[in-house]
Structure formats: C-alpha cells, structure tokens
C-alpha positions as CSV (number, residue, x, y, z in Angstrom):
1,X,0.0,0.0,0.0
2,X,3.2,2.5,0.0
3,X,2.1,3.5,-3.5
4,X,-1.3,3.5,-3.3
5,X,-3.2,5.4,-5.8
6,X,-6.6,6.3,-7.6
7,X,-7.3,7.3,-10.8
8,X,-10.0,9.7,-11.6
9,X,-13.0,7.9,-11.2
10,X,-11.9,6.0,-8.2
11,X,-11.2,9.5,-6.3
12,X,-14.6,10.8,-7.8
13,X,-16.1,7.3,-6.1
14,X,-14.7,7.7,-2.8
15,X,-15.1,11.6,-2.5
16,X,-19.0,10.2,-3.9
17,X,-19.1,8.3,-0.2
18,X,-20.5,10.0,2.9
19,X,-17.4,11.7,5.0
20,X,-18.6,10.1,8.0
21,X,-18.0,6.7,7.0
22,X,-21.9,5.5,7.0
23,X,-23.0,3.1,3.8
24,X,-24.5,3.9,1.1
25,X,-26.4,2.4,-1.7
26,X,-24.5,1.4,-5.0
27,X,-27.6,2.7,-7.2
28,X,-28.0,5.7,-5.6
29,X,-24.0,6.6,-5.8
30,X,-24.0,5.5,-9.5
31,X,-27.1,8.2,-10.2
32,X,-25.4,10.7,-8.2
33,X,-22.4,10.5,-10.2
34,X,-24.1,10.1,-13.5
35,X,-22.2,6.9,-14.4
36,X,-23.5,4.4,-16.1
37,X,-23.0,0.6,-14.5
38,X,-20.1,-0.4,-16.5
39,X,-17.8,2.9,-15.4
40,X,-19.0,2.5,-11.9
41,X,-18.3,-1.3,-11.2
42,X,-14.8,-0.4,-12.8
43,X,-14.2,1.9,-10.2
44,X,-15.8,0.1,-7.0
45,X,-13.8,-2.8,-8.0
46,X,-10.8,-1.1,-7.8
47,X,-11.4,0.6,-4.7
48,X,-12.6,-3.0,-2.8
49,X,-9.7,-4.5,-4.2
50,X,-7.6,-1.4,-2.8
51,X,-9.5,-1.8,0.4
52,X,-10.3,2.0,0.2
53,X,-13.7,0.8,0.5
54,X,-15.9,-1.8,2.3
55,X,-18.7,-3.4,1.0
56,X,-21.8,-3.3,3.1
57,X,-25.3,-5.1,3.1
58,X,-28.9,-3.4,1.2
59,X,-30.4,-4.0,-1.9
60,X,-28.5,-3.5,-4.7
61,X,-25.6,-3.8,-2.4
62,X,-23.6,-0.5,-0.8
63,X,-20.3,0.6,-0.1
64,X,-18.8,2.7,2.9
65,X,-15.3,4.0,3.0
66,X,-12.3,2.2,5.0
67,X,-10.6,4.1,6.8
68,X,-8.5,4.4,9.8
69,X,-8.6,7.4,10.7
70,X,-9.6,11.1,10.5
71,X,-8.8,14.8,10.6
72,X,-11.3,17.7,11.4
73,X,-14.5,17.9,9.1
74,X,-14.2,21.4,8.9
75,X,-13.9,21.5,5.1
76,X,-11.7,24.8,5.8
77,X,-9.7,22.4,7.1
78,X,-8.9,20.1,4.4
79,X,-10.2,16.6,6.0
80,X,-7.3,14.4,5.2
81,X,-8.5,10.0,5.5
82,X,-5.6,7.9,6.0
83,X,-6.4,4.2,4.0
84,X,-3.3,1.6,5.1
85,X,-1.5,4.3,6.1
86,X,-1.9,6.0,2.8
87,X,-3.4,9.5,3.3
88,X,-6.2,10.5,1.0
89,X,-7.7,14.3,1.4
90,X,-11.0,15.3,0.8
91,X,-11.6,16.8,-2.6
92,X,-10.5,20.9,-1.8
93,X,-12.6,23.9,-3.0
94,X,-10.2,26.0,-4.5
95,X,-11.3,28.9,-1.8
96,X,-9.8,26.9,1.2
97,X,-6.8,26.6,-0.3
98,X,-5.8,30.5,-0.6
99,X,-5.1,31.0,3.3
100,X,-3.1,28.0,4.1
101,X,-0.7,28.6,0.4
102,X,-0.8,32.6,1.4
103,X,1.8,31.7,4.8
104,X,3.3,29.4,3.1
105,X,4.2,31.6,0.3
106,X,5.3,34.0,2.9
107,X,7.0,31.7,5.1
108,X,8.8,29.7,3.1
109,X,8.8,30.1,-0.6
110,X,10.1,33.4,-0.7
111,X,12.8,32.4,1.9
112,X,13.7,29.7,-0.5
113,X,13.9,32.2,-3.9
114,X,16.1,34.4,-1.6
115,X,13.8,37.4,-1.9
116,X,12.9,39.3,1.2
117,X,8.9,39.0,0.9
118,X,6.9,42.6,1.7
119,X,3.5,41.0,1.5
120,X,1.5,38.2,-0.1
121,X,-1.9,38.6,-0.5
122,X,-5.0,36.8,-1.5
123,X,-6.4,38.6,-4.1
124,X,-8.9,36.1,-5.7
125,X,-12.2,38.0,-4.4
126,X,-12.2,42.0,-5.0
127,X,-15.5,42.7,-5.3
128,X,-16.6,45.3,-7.3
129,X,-12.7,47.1,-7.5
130,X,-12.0,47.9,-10.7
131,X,-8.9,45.9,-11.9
132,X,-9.3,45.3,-16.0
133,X,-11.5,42.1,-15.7
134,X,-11.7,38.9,-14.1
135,X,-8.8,37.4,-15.7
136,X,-6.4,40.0,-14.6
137,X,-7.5,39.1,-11.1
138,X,-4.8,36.7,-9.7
139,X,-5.8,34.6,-7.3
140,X,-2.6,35.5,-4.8
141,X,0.4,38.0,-5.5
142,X,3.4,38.1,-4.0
143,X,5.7,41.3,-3.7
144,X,9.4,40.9,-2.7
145,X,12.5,43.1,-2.9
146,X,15.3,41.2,-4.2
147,X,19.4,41.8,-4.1
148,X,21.8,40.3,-5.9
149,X,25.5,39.9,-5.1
150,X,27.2,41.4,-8.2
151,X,24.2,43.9,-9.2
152,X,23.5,47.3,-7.3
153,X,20.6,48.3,-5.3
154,X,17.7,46.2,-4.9
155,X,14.6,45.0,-6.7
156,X,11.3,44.7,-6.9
157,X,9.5,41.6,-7.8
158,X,6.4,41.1,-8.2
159,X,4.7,37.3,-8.9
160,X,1.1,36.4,-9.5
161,X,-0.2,32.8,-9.2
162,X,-3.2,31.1,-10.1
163,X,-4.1,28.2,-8.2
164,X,-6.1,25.3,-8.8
165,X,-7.3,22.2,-7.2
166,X,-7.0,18.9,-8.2
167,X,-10.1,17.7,-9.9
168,X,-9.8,21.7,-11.6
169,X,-5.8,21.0,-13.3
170,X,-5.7,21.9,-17.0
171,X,-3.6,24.4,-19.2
172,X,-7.2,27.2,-18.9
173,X,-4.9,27.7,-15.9
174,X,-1.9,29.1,-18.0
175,X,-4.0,31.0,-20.1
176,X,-5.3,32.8,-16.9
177,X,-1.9,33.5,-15.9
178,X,-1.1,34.7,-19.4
179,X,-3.5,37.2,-18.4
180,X,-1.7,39.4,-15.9
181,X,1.8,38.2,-17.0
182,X,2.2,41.5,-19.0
183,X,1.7,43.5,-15.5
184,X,4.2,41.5,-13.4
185,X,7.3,40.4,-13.2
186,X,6.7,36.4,-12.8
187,X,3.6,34.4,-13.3
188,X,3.1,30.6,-11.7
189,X,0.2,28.4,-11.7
190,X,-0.2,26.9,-8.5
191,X,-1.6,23.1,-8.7
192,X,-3.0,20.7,-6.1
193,X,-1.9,17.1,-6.5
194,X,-1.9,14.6,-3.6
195,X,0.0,11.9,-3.3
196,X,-2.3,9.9,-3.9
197,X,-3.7,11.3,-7.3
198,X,0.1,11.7,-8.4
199,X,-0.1,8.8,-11.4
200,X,-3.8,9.9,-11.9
201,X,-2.8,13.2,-13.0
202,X,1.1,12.9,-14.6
203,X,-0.8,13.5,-17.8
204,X,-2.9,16.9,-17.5
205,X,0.2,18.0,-15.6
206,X,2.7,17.4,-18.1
207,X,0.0,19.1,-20.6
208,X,0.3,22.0,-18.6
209,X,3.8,22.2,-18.2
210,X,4.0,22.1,-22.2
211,X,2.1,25.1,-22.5
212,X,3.6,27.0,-19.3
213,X,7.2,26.2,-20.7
214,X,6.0,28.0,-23.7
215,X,4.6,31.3,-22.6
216,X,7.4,31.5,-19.7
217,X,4.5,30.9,-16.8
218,X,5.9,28.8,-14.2
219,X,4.0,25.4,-12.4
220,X,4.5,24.4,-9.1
221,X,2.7,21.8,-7.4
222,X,2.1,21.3,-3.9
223,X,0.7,17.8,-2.0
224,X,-0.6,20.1,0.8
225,X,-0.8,23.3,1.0
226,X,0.6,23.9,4.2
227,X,3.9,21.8,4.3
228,X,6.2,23.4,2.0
229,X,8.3,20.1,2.2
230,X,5.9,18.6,-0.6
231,X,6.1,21.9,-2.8
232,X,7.9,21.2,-6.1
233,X,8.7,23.8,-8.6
234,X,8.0,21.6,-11.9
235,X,8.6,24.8,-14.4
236,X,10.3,27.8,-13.7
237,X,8.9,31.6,-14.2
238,X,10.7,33.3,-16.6
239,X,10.9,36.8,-15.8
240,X,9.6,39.4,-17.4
241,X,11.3,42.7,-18.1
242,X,7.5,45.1,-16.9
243,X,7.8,48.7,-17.3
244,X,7.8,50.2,-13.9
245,X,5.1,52.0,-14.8
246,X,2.9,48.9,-15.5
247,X,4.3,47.2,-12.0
248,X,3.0,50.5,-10.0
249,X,-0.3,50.2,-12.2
250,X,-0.5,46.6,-10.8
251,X,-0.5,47.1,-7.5
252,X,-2.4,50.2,-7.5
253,X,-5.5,48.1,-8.9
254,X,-4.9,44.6,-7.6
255,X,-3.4,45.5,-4.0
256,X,-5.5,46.6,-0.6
257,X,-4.6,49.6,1.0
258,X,-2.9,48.2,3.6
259,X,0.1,45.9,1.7
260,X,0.3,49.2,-0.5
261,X,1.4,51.3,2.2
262,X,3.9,48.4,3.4
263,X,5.2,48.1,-0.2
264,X,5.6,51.9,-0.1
265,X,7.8,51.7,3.7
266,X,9.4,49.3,2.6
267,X,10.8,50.8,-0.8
268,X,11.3,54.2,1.0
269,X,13.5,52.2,3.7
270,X,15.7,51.0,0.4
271,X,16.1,54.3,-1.1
C-alpha cells in the first residue's frame, strides 16, 4: 500500500461516499455521479480490491469508505483519511486553499527564492474594485525586494499565481496567468496534486507544463498546501522585463490599501 493510488474515477467514487463513514447504496452513488454501471463497477472494483472501501449489506448492495482514521470535518480544514497508512484528502474547494498557500508563500517560498517577501496577499475576491476584468484578477500575489551579489541596489518583484485544485488542473490555468503576466514580473500556476492522485494526473500535468514552458509561466505543485516540504517547482517563471510604470499600475488596482502602504515603507527604507 506505499504506492497506493486512484485514478480519476476511483477518487470521484470515494469523494461520492458519505465523509462520516456511514454506507451507502450502490444505485444511488452511480445516479449521483451520473455513471452508467459499466464505469462505476470499474471503479468500485478497484477501490474493494484497494480496500479504500468496504462493501456493506442493502439492496443492490452499498459501499462505505475504510478508513483508519480522521482529521477535522471542517472542510476549511482540508479533512485528510488515511487508507493503510496511505493519506487521502477530501476533494479541496479551491477557496480553502488560498489562506493555508498565502503563509506558506510567505513563510517559506520566498525564503527559498532568496527574496525578502513585503506581502503576499489573497487577491482572488475583489469585489466590485475595478482591476481590468476577471482574468487579470490573480488569485494570490506576491511582492518581494530582491538583491543580488554582483548587481547594485535592490529589486522589486512582483509574482502572480493562479491556483487550482485537483479535480480543476488543465492548461485554462496558463492562459489565466497569461492574463496578468504583462503586468508582473513572474507568473506561476499553483496546482493541487496529492500523493495519492500523483499517477492519476502525470498527464494533464505534463500538458500543462508544455504550454507554461511556452509562454514563460511557471508550475508548481504542492501535495498540501501547508507543508512546504511537498512543494515542487516543476517549471520555472521566466521573468519578465514590466515597465515600472505597469508594476505601479498593478499594485495600485490589484493591492488593498494596507500591503500598498507596506510596499511603499518598505521601498522608502531601500532608497
């Protein structure tokens, strides 16, 4: 079981199962995942022979999942199953991922690019602010000064990402990034894939990659969110040479008032 994994519709099966652990129907699981009965005795099978699920009694037979163990339901929390020791996380709205990358981002990830990091902010939801549309709304941007042992002075940096969970991974997620690449310095996608979905998704991520490696976005992937140890940069940013006058248009629209005022300390205390 160290290398346990689902495919697609296994995942999409178990996610299918009630949380709690409680059985249910096998006809009522197939309707609600609008499978027909070949697709969805491929996938139970799997998942019984796995032991990700158990088989329980009714008519038409039911399934429950097997697990031994559990984290908080709070889905904020990303409830994370272990099955043989094998963890398997609850599919992730894309929404309850933003915090938990956001201090990691700062904590880590700029630490690790050697840049000292002003803010990063989530900047997915913006209301009705004005910022050129919904595709030049990153979902989290990070701004860092950055020095350099031969070069004088220091520099800004400013990198968007876009993130997306697991079940969401496919290259619209470049072309979103394309979007506000011309008003930043680096552009990433951010992608969600657990361990467990790694062989599951190799394809749709190297799909990705293709098209990132092209336009100069960069792809990083992360198993969870918060423990930067299972980060992996899989294609670099290449950076772009933005007029300054386009970076100070960026933050003006994308920014709240507060990281702009620690941007503006913070390049006053360089100066």
């Amino acid at each position: 079981m160290n290398d346990f994994q689902l495919n697609n519709d296994e995942y999409s099966l178990y996610q299918a199962l009630p949380l709690d652990g409680s059985t249910q129907g096998n006809i009522y699981t197939r309707r609600l995942l609008g499978w027909g009965t070949p697709r969805y005795l491929r996938a139970r099978t799997e998942l019984i022979r796995k032991k990700a699920v158990v088989v329980g009694p009714g008519g038409g037979g039911s399934l429950r999942r097997a697990h031994d163990g559990q984290a908080s339901l709070d889905p904020g929390d990303s409830p994370i199953e272990t099955v043989g020791g094998v963890s398997i996380p609850s599919r992730v709205r894309e929404i309850h991922l933003y915090g938990p990358l956001v201090e990691t981002l700062s904590n880590f990830w700029s630490h690790d690019t050697r840049s000292n990091s002003i803010v990063v902010e989530d900047t997915s939801s913006q209301g009705r602010r004005v910022t050129g549309g919904r595709w030049t709304r990153p979902d989290i941007v990070s701004v860092n000064l950055k020095k350099y042992d031969y070069l004088p002075g220091k520099y800004i940096e400013i990198v968007s990402f876009e993130v997306k969970p697991a079940d969401q991974i496919n290259v619209t997620a470049v072309y979103e990034a394309l979007a506000h690449r011309r008003s930043v310095t680096h552009a990433y996608v951010l992608l969600h894939i657990p361990q467990v979905r790694r062989d599951s998704l190799a394809d749709d991520l190297e799909s990705v990659r293709l098209v990132a490696a092209e336009h100069g976005v960069g792809v990083i992937t992360f198993g969870d969110q918060g423990d930067y140890s299972t980060w992996s940069t899989v294609e670099p940013a290449v950076r772009v040479d933005t007029t300054p006058e386009r970076l100070n248009d960026f933050i003006e629209t994308q920014l709240s008032s507060e990281s702009k005022q620690k941007i503006a300390r913070s390049v006053a205390d360089y100066r």
